[in-house]
C-alpha positions in Angstrom: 0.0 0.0 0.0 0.9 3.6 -0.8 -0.2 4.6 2.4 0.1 3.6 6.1 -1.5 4.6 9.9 0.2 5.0 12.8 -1.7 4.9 16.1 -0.4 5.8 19.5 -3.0 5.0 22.6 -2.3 8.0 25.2 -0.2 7.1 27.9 1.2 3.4 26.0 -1.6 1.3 26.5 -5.6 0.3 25.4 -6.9 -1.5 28.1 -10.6 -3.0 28.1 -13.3 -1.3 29.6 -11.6 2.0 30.2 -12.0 5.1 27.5 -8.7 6.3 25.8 -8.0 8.8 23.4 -5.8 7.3 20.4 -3.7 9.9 18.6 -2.8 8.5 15.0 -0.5 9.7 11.9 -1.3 8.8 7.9 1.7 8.7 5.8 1.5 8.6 2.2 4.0 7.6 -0.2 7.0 10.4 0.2 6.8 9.9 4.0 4.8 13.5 4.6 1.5 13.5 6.1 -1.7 12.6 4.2 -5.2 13.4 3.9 -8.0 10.6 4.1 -10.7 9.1 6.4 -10.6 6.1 8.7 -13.2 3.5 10.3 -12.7 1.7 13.4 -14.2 -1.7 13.2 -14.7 -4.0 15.7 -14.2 -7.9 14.7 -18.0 -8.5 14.3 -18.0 -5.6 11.5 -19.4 -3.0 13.4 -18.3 0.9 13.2 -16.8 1.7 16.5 -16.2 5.3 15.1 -15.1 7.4 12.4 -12.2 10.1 12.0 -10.2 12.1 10.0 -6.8 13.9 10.5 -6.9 17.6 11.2 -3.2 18.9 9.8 -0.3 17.2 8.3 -1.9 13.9 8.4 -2.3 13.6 12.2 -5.4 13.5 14.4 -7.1 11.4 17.2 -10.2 9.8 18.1 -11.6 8.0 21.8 -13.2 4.8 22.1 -13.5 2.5 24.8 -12.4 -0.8 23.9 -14.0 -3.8 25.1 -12.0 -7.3 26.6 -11.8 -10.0 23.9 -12.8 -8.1 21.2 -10.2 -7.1 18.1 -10.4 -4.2 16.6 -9.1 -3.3 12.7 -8.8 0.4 11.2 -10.6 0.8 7.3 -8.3 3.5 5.6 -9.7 5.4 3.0 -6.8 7.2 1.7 -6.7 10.8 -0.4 -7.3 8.5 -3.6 -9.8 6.8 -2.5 -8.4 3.7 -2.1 -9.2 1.1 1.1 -6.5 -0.7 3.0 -6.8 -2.3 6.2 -4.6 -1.8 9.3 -3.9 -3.0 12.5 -4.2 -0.9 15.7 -2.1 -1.7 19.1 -3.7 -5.0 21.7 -6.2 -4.4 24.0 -4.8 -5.3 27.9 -7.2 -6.9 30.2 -5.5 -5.2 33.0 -3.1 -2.4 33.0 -3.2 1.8 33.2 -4.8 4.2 31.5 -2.8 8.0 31.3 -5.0 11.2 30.3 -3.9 14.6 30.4 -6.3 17.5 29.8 -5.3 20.7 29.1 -7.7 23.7 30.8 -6.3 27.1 30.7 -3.4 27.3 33.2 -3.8 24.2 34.9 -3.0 20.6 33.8 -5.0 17.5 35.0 -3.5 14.1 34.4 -6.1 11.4 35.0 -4.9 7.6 35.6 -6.9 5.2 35.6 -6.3 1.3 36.5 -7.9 -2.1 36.4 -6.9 -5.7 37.4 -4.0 -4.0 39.5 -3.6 -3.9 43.4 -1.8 -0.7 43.5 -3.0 1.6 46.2 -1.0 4.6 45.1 0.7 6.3 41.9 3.4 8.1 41.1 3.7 11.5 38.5 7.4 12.2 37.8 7.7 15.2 35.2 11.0 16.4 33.3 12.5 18.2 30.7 16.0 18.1 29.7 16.9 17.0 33.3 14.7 19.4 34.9 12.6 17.7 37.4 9.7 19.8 36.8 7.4 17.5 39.5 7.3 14.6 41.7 3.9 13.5 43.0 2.3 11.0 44.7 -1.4 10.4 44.9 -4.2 7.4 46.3 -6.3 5.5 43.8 -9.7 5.9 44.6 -12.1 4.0 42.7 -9.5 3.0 40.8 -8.6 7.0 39.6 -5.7 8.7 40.6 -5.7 12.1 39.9 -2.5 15.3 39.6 -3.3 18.6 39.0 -0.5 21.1 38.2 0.2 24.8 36.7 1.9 25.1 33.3 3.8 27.7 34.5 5.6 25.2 36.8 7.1 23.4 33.5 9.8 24.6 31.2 9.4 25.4 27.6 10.0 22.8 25.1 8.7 19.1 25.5 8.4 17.5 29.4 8.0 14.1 29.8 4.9 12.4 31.9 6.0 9.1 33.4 3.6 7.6 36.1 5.0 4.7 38.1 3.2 2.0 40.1 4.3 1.1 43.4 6.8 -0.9 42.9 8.4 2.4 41.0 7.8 0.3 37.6 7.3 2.8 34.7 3.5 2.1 33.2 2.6 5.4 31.9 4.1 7.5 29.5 3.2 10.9 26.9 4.6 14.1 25.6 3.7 17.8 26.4 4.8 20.9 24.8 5.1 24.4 26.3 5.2 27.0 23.8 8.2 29.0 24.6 7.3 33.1 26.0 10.5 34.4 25.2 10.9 35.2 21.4 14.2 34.9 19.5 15.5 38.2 18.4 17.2 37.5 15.0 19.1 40.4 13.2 20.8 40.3 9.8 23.3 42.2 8.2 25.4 42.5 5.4 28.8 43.4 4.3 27.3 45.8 1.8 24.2 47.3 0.5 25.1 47.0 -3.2 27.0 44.5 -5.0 28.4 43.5 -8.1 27.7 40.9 -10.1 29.8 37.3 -8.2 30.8 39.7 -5.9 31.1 38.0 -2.4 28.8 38.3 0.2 29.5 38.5 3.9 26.3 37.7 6.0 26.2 38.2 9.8 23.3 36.7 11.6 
């Protein structure tokens, strides 16, 4: 196939019975992003949902997937052609990461099933700045961290959440858009210049 799809559950994992958003990437041919429409099907036929990419090919789409079921992604790519595609297993048991962005403030949701775990651990960095360590009590199975954005650095921080046994099972990405602008001057050597003269830039 010309085309292919990426998917990437949020946090690492799908695990049955618990709602996850799956981000997803369609590549065409050159490698750059595509256009095109996709169809979650369950293994009985059934439309789970629909979606689309919004920019470059990239997009996402929440489902909640149910144990013992298998799930397969209809692509309909920007030539209206159909391939089929795999997306990642569904767990029985496991954790669910969700992070939800709501003006200053950042909520990361985890969610667990099948797991004894009575507590869970947030650790946040970037570039080896520990931006926060956190501990917090499942309740109903739901841990929850709330934290400002203006405690992270700009550029991309890592979300890791560990079990109690400090065991990684958790993982995304979150960028913070930089406040301070770059301030780029150029100059040159001359203001006119003959023809093959050289040219002495200074940025």
């Amino acid at each position: 196939a010309n085309y292919s799809v990426d998917f990437f559950p949020e946090g690492g994992n799908l695990v049955a019975g618990i709602n996850s958003k799956v981000a997803f990437k369609i590549t065409g041919a050159t490698g750059r992003g595509s256009d095109g429409r996709g169809f979650l099907l369950s293994d009985k036929g059934d439309t789970v949902t629909a979606f689309r990419p919004e920019k470059h090919g990239i997009g996402s789409f929440s489902f909640t997937p149910h144990e013992g079921t298998k799930y397969r992604v209809v692509l309909v790519d920007a030539d209206g052609k159909n391939s089929m595609h795999a997306i990642p297993d569904v767990h029985r048991d496991g954790y669910v990461m969700a992070l939800r962005d709501s003006a200053g403030l950042l909520k990361v949701v985890v969610r667990a099933k099948g797991v004894n775990d009575l507590q869970a651990y947030l650790f946040v960095h970037a570039r080896h700045i520990i931006a926060r360590t956190e501990r917090q009590s499942f309740k109903n199975n739901t841990a929850t961290f709330l934290l400002g954005k203006e405690d992270l650095p700009p550029g991309i921080s890592h979300f890791t959440v560990f079990n109690e046994e400090l065991k990684p099972v958790c993982e995304r990405l979150y960028f913070t858009t930089p406040d301070r602008k770059l301030d780029i001057s150029i100059a040159t050597n001359a203001k006119v210049y003959r023809y093959r003269q050289r040219v002495a830039v200074t940025l």
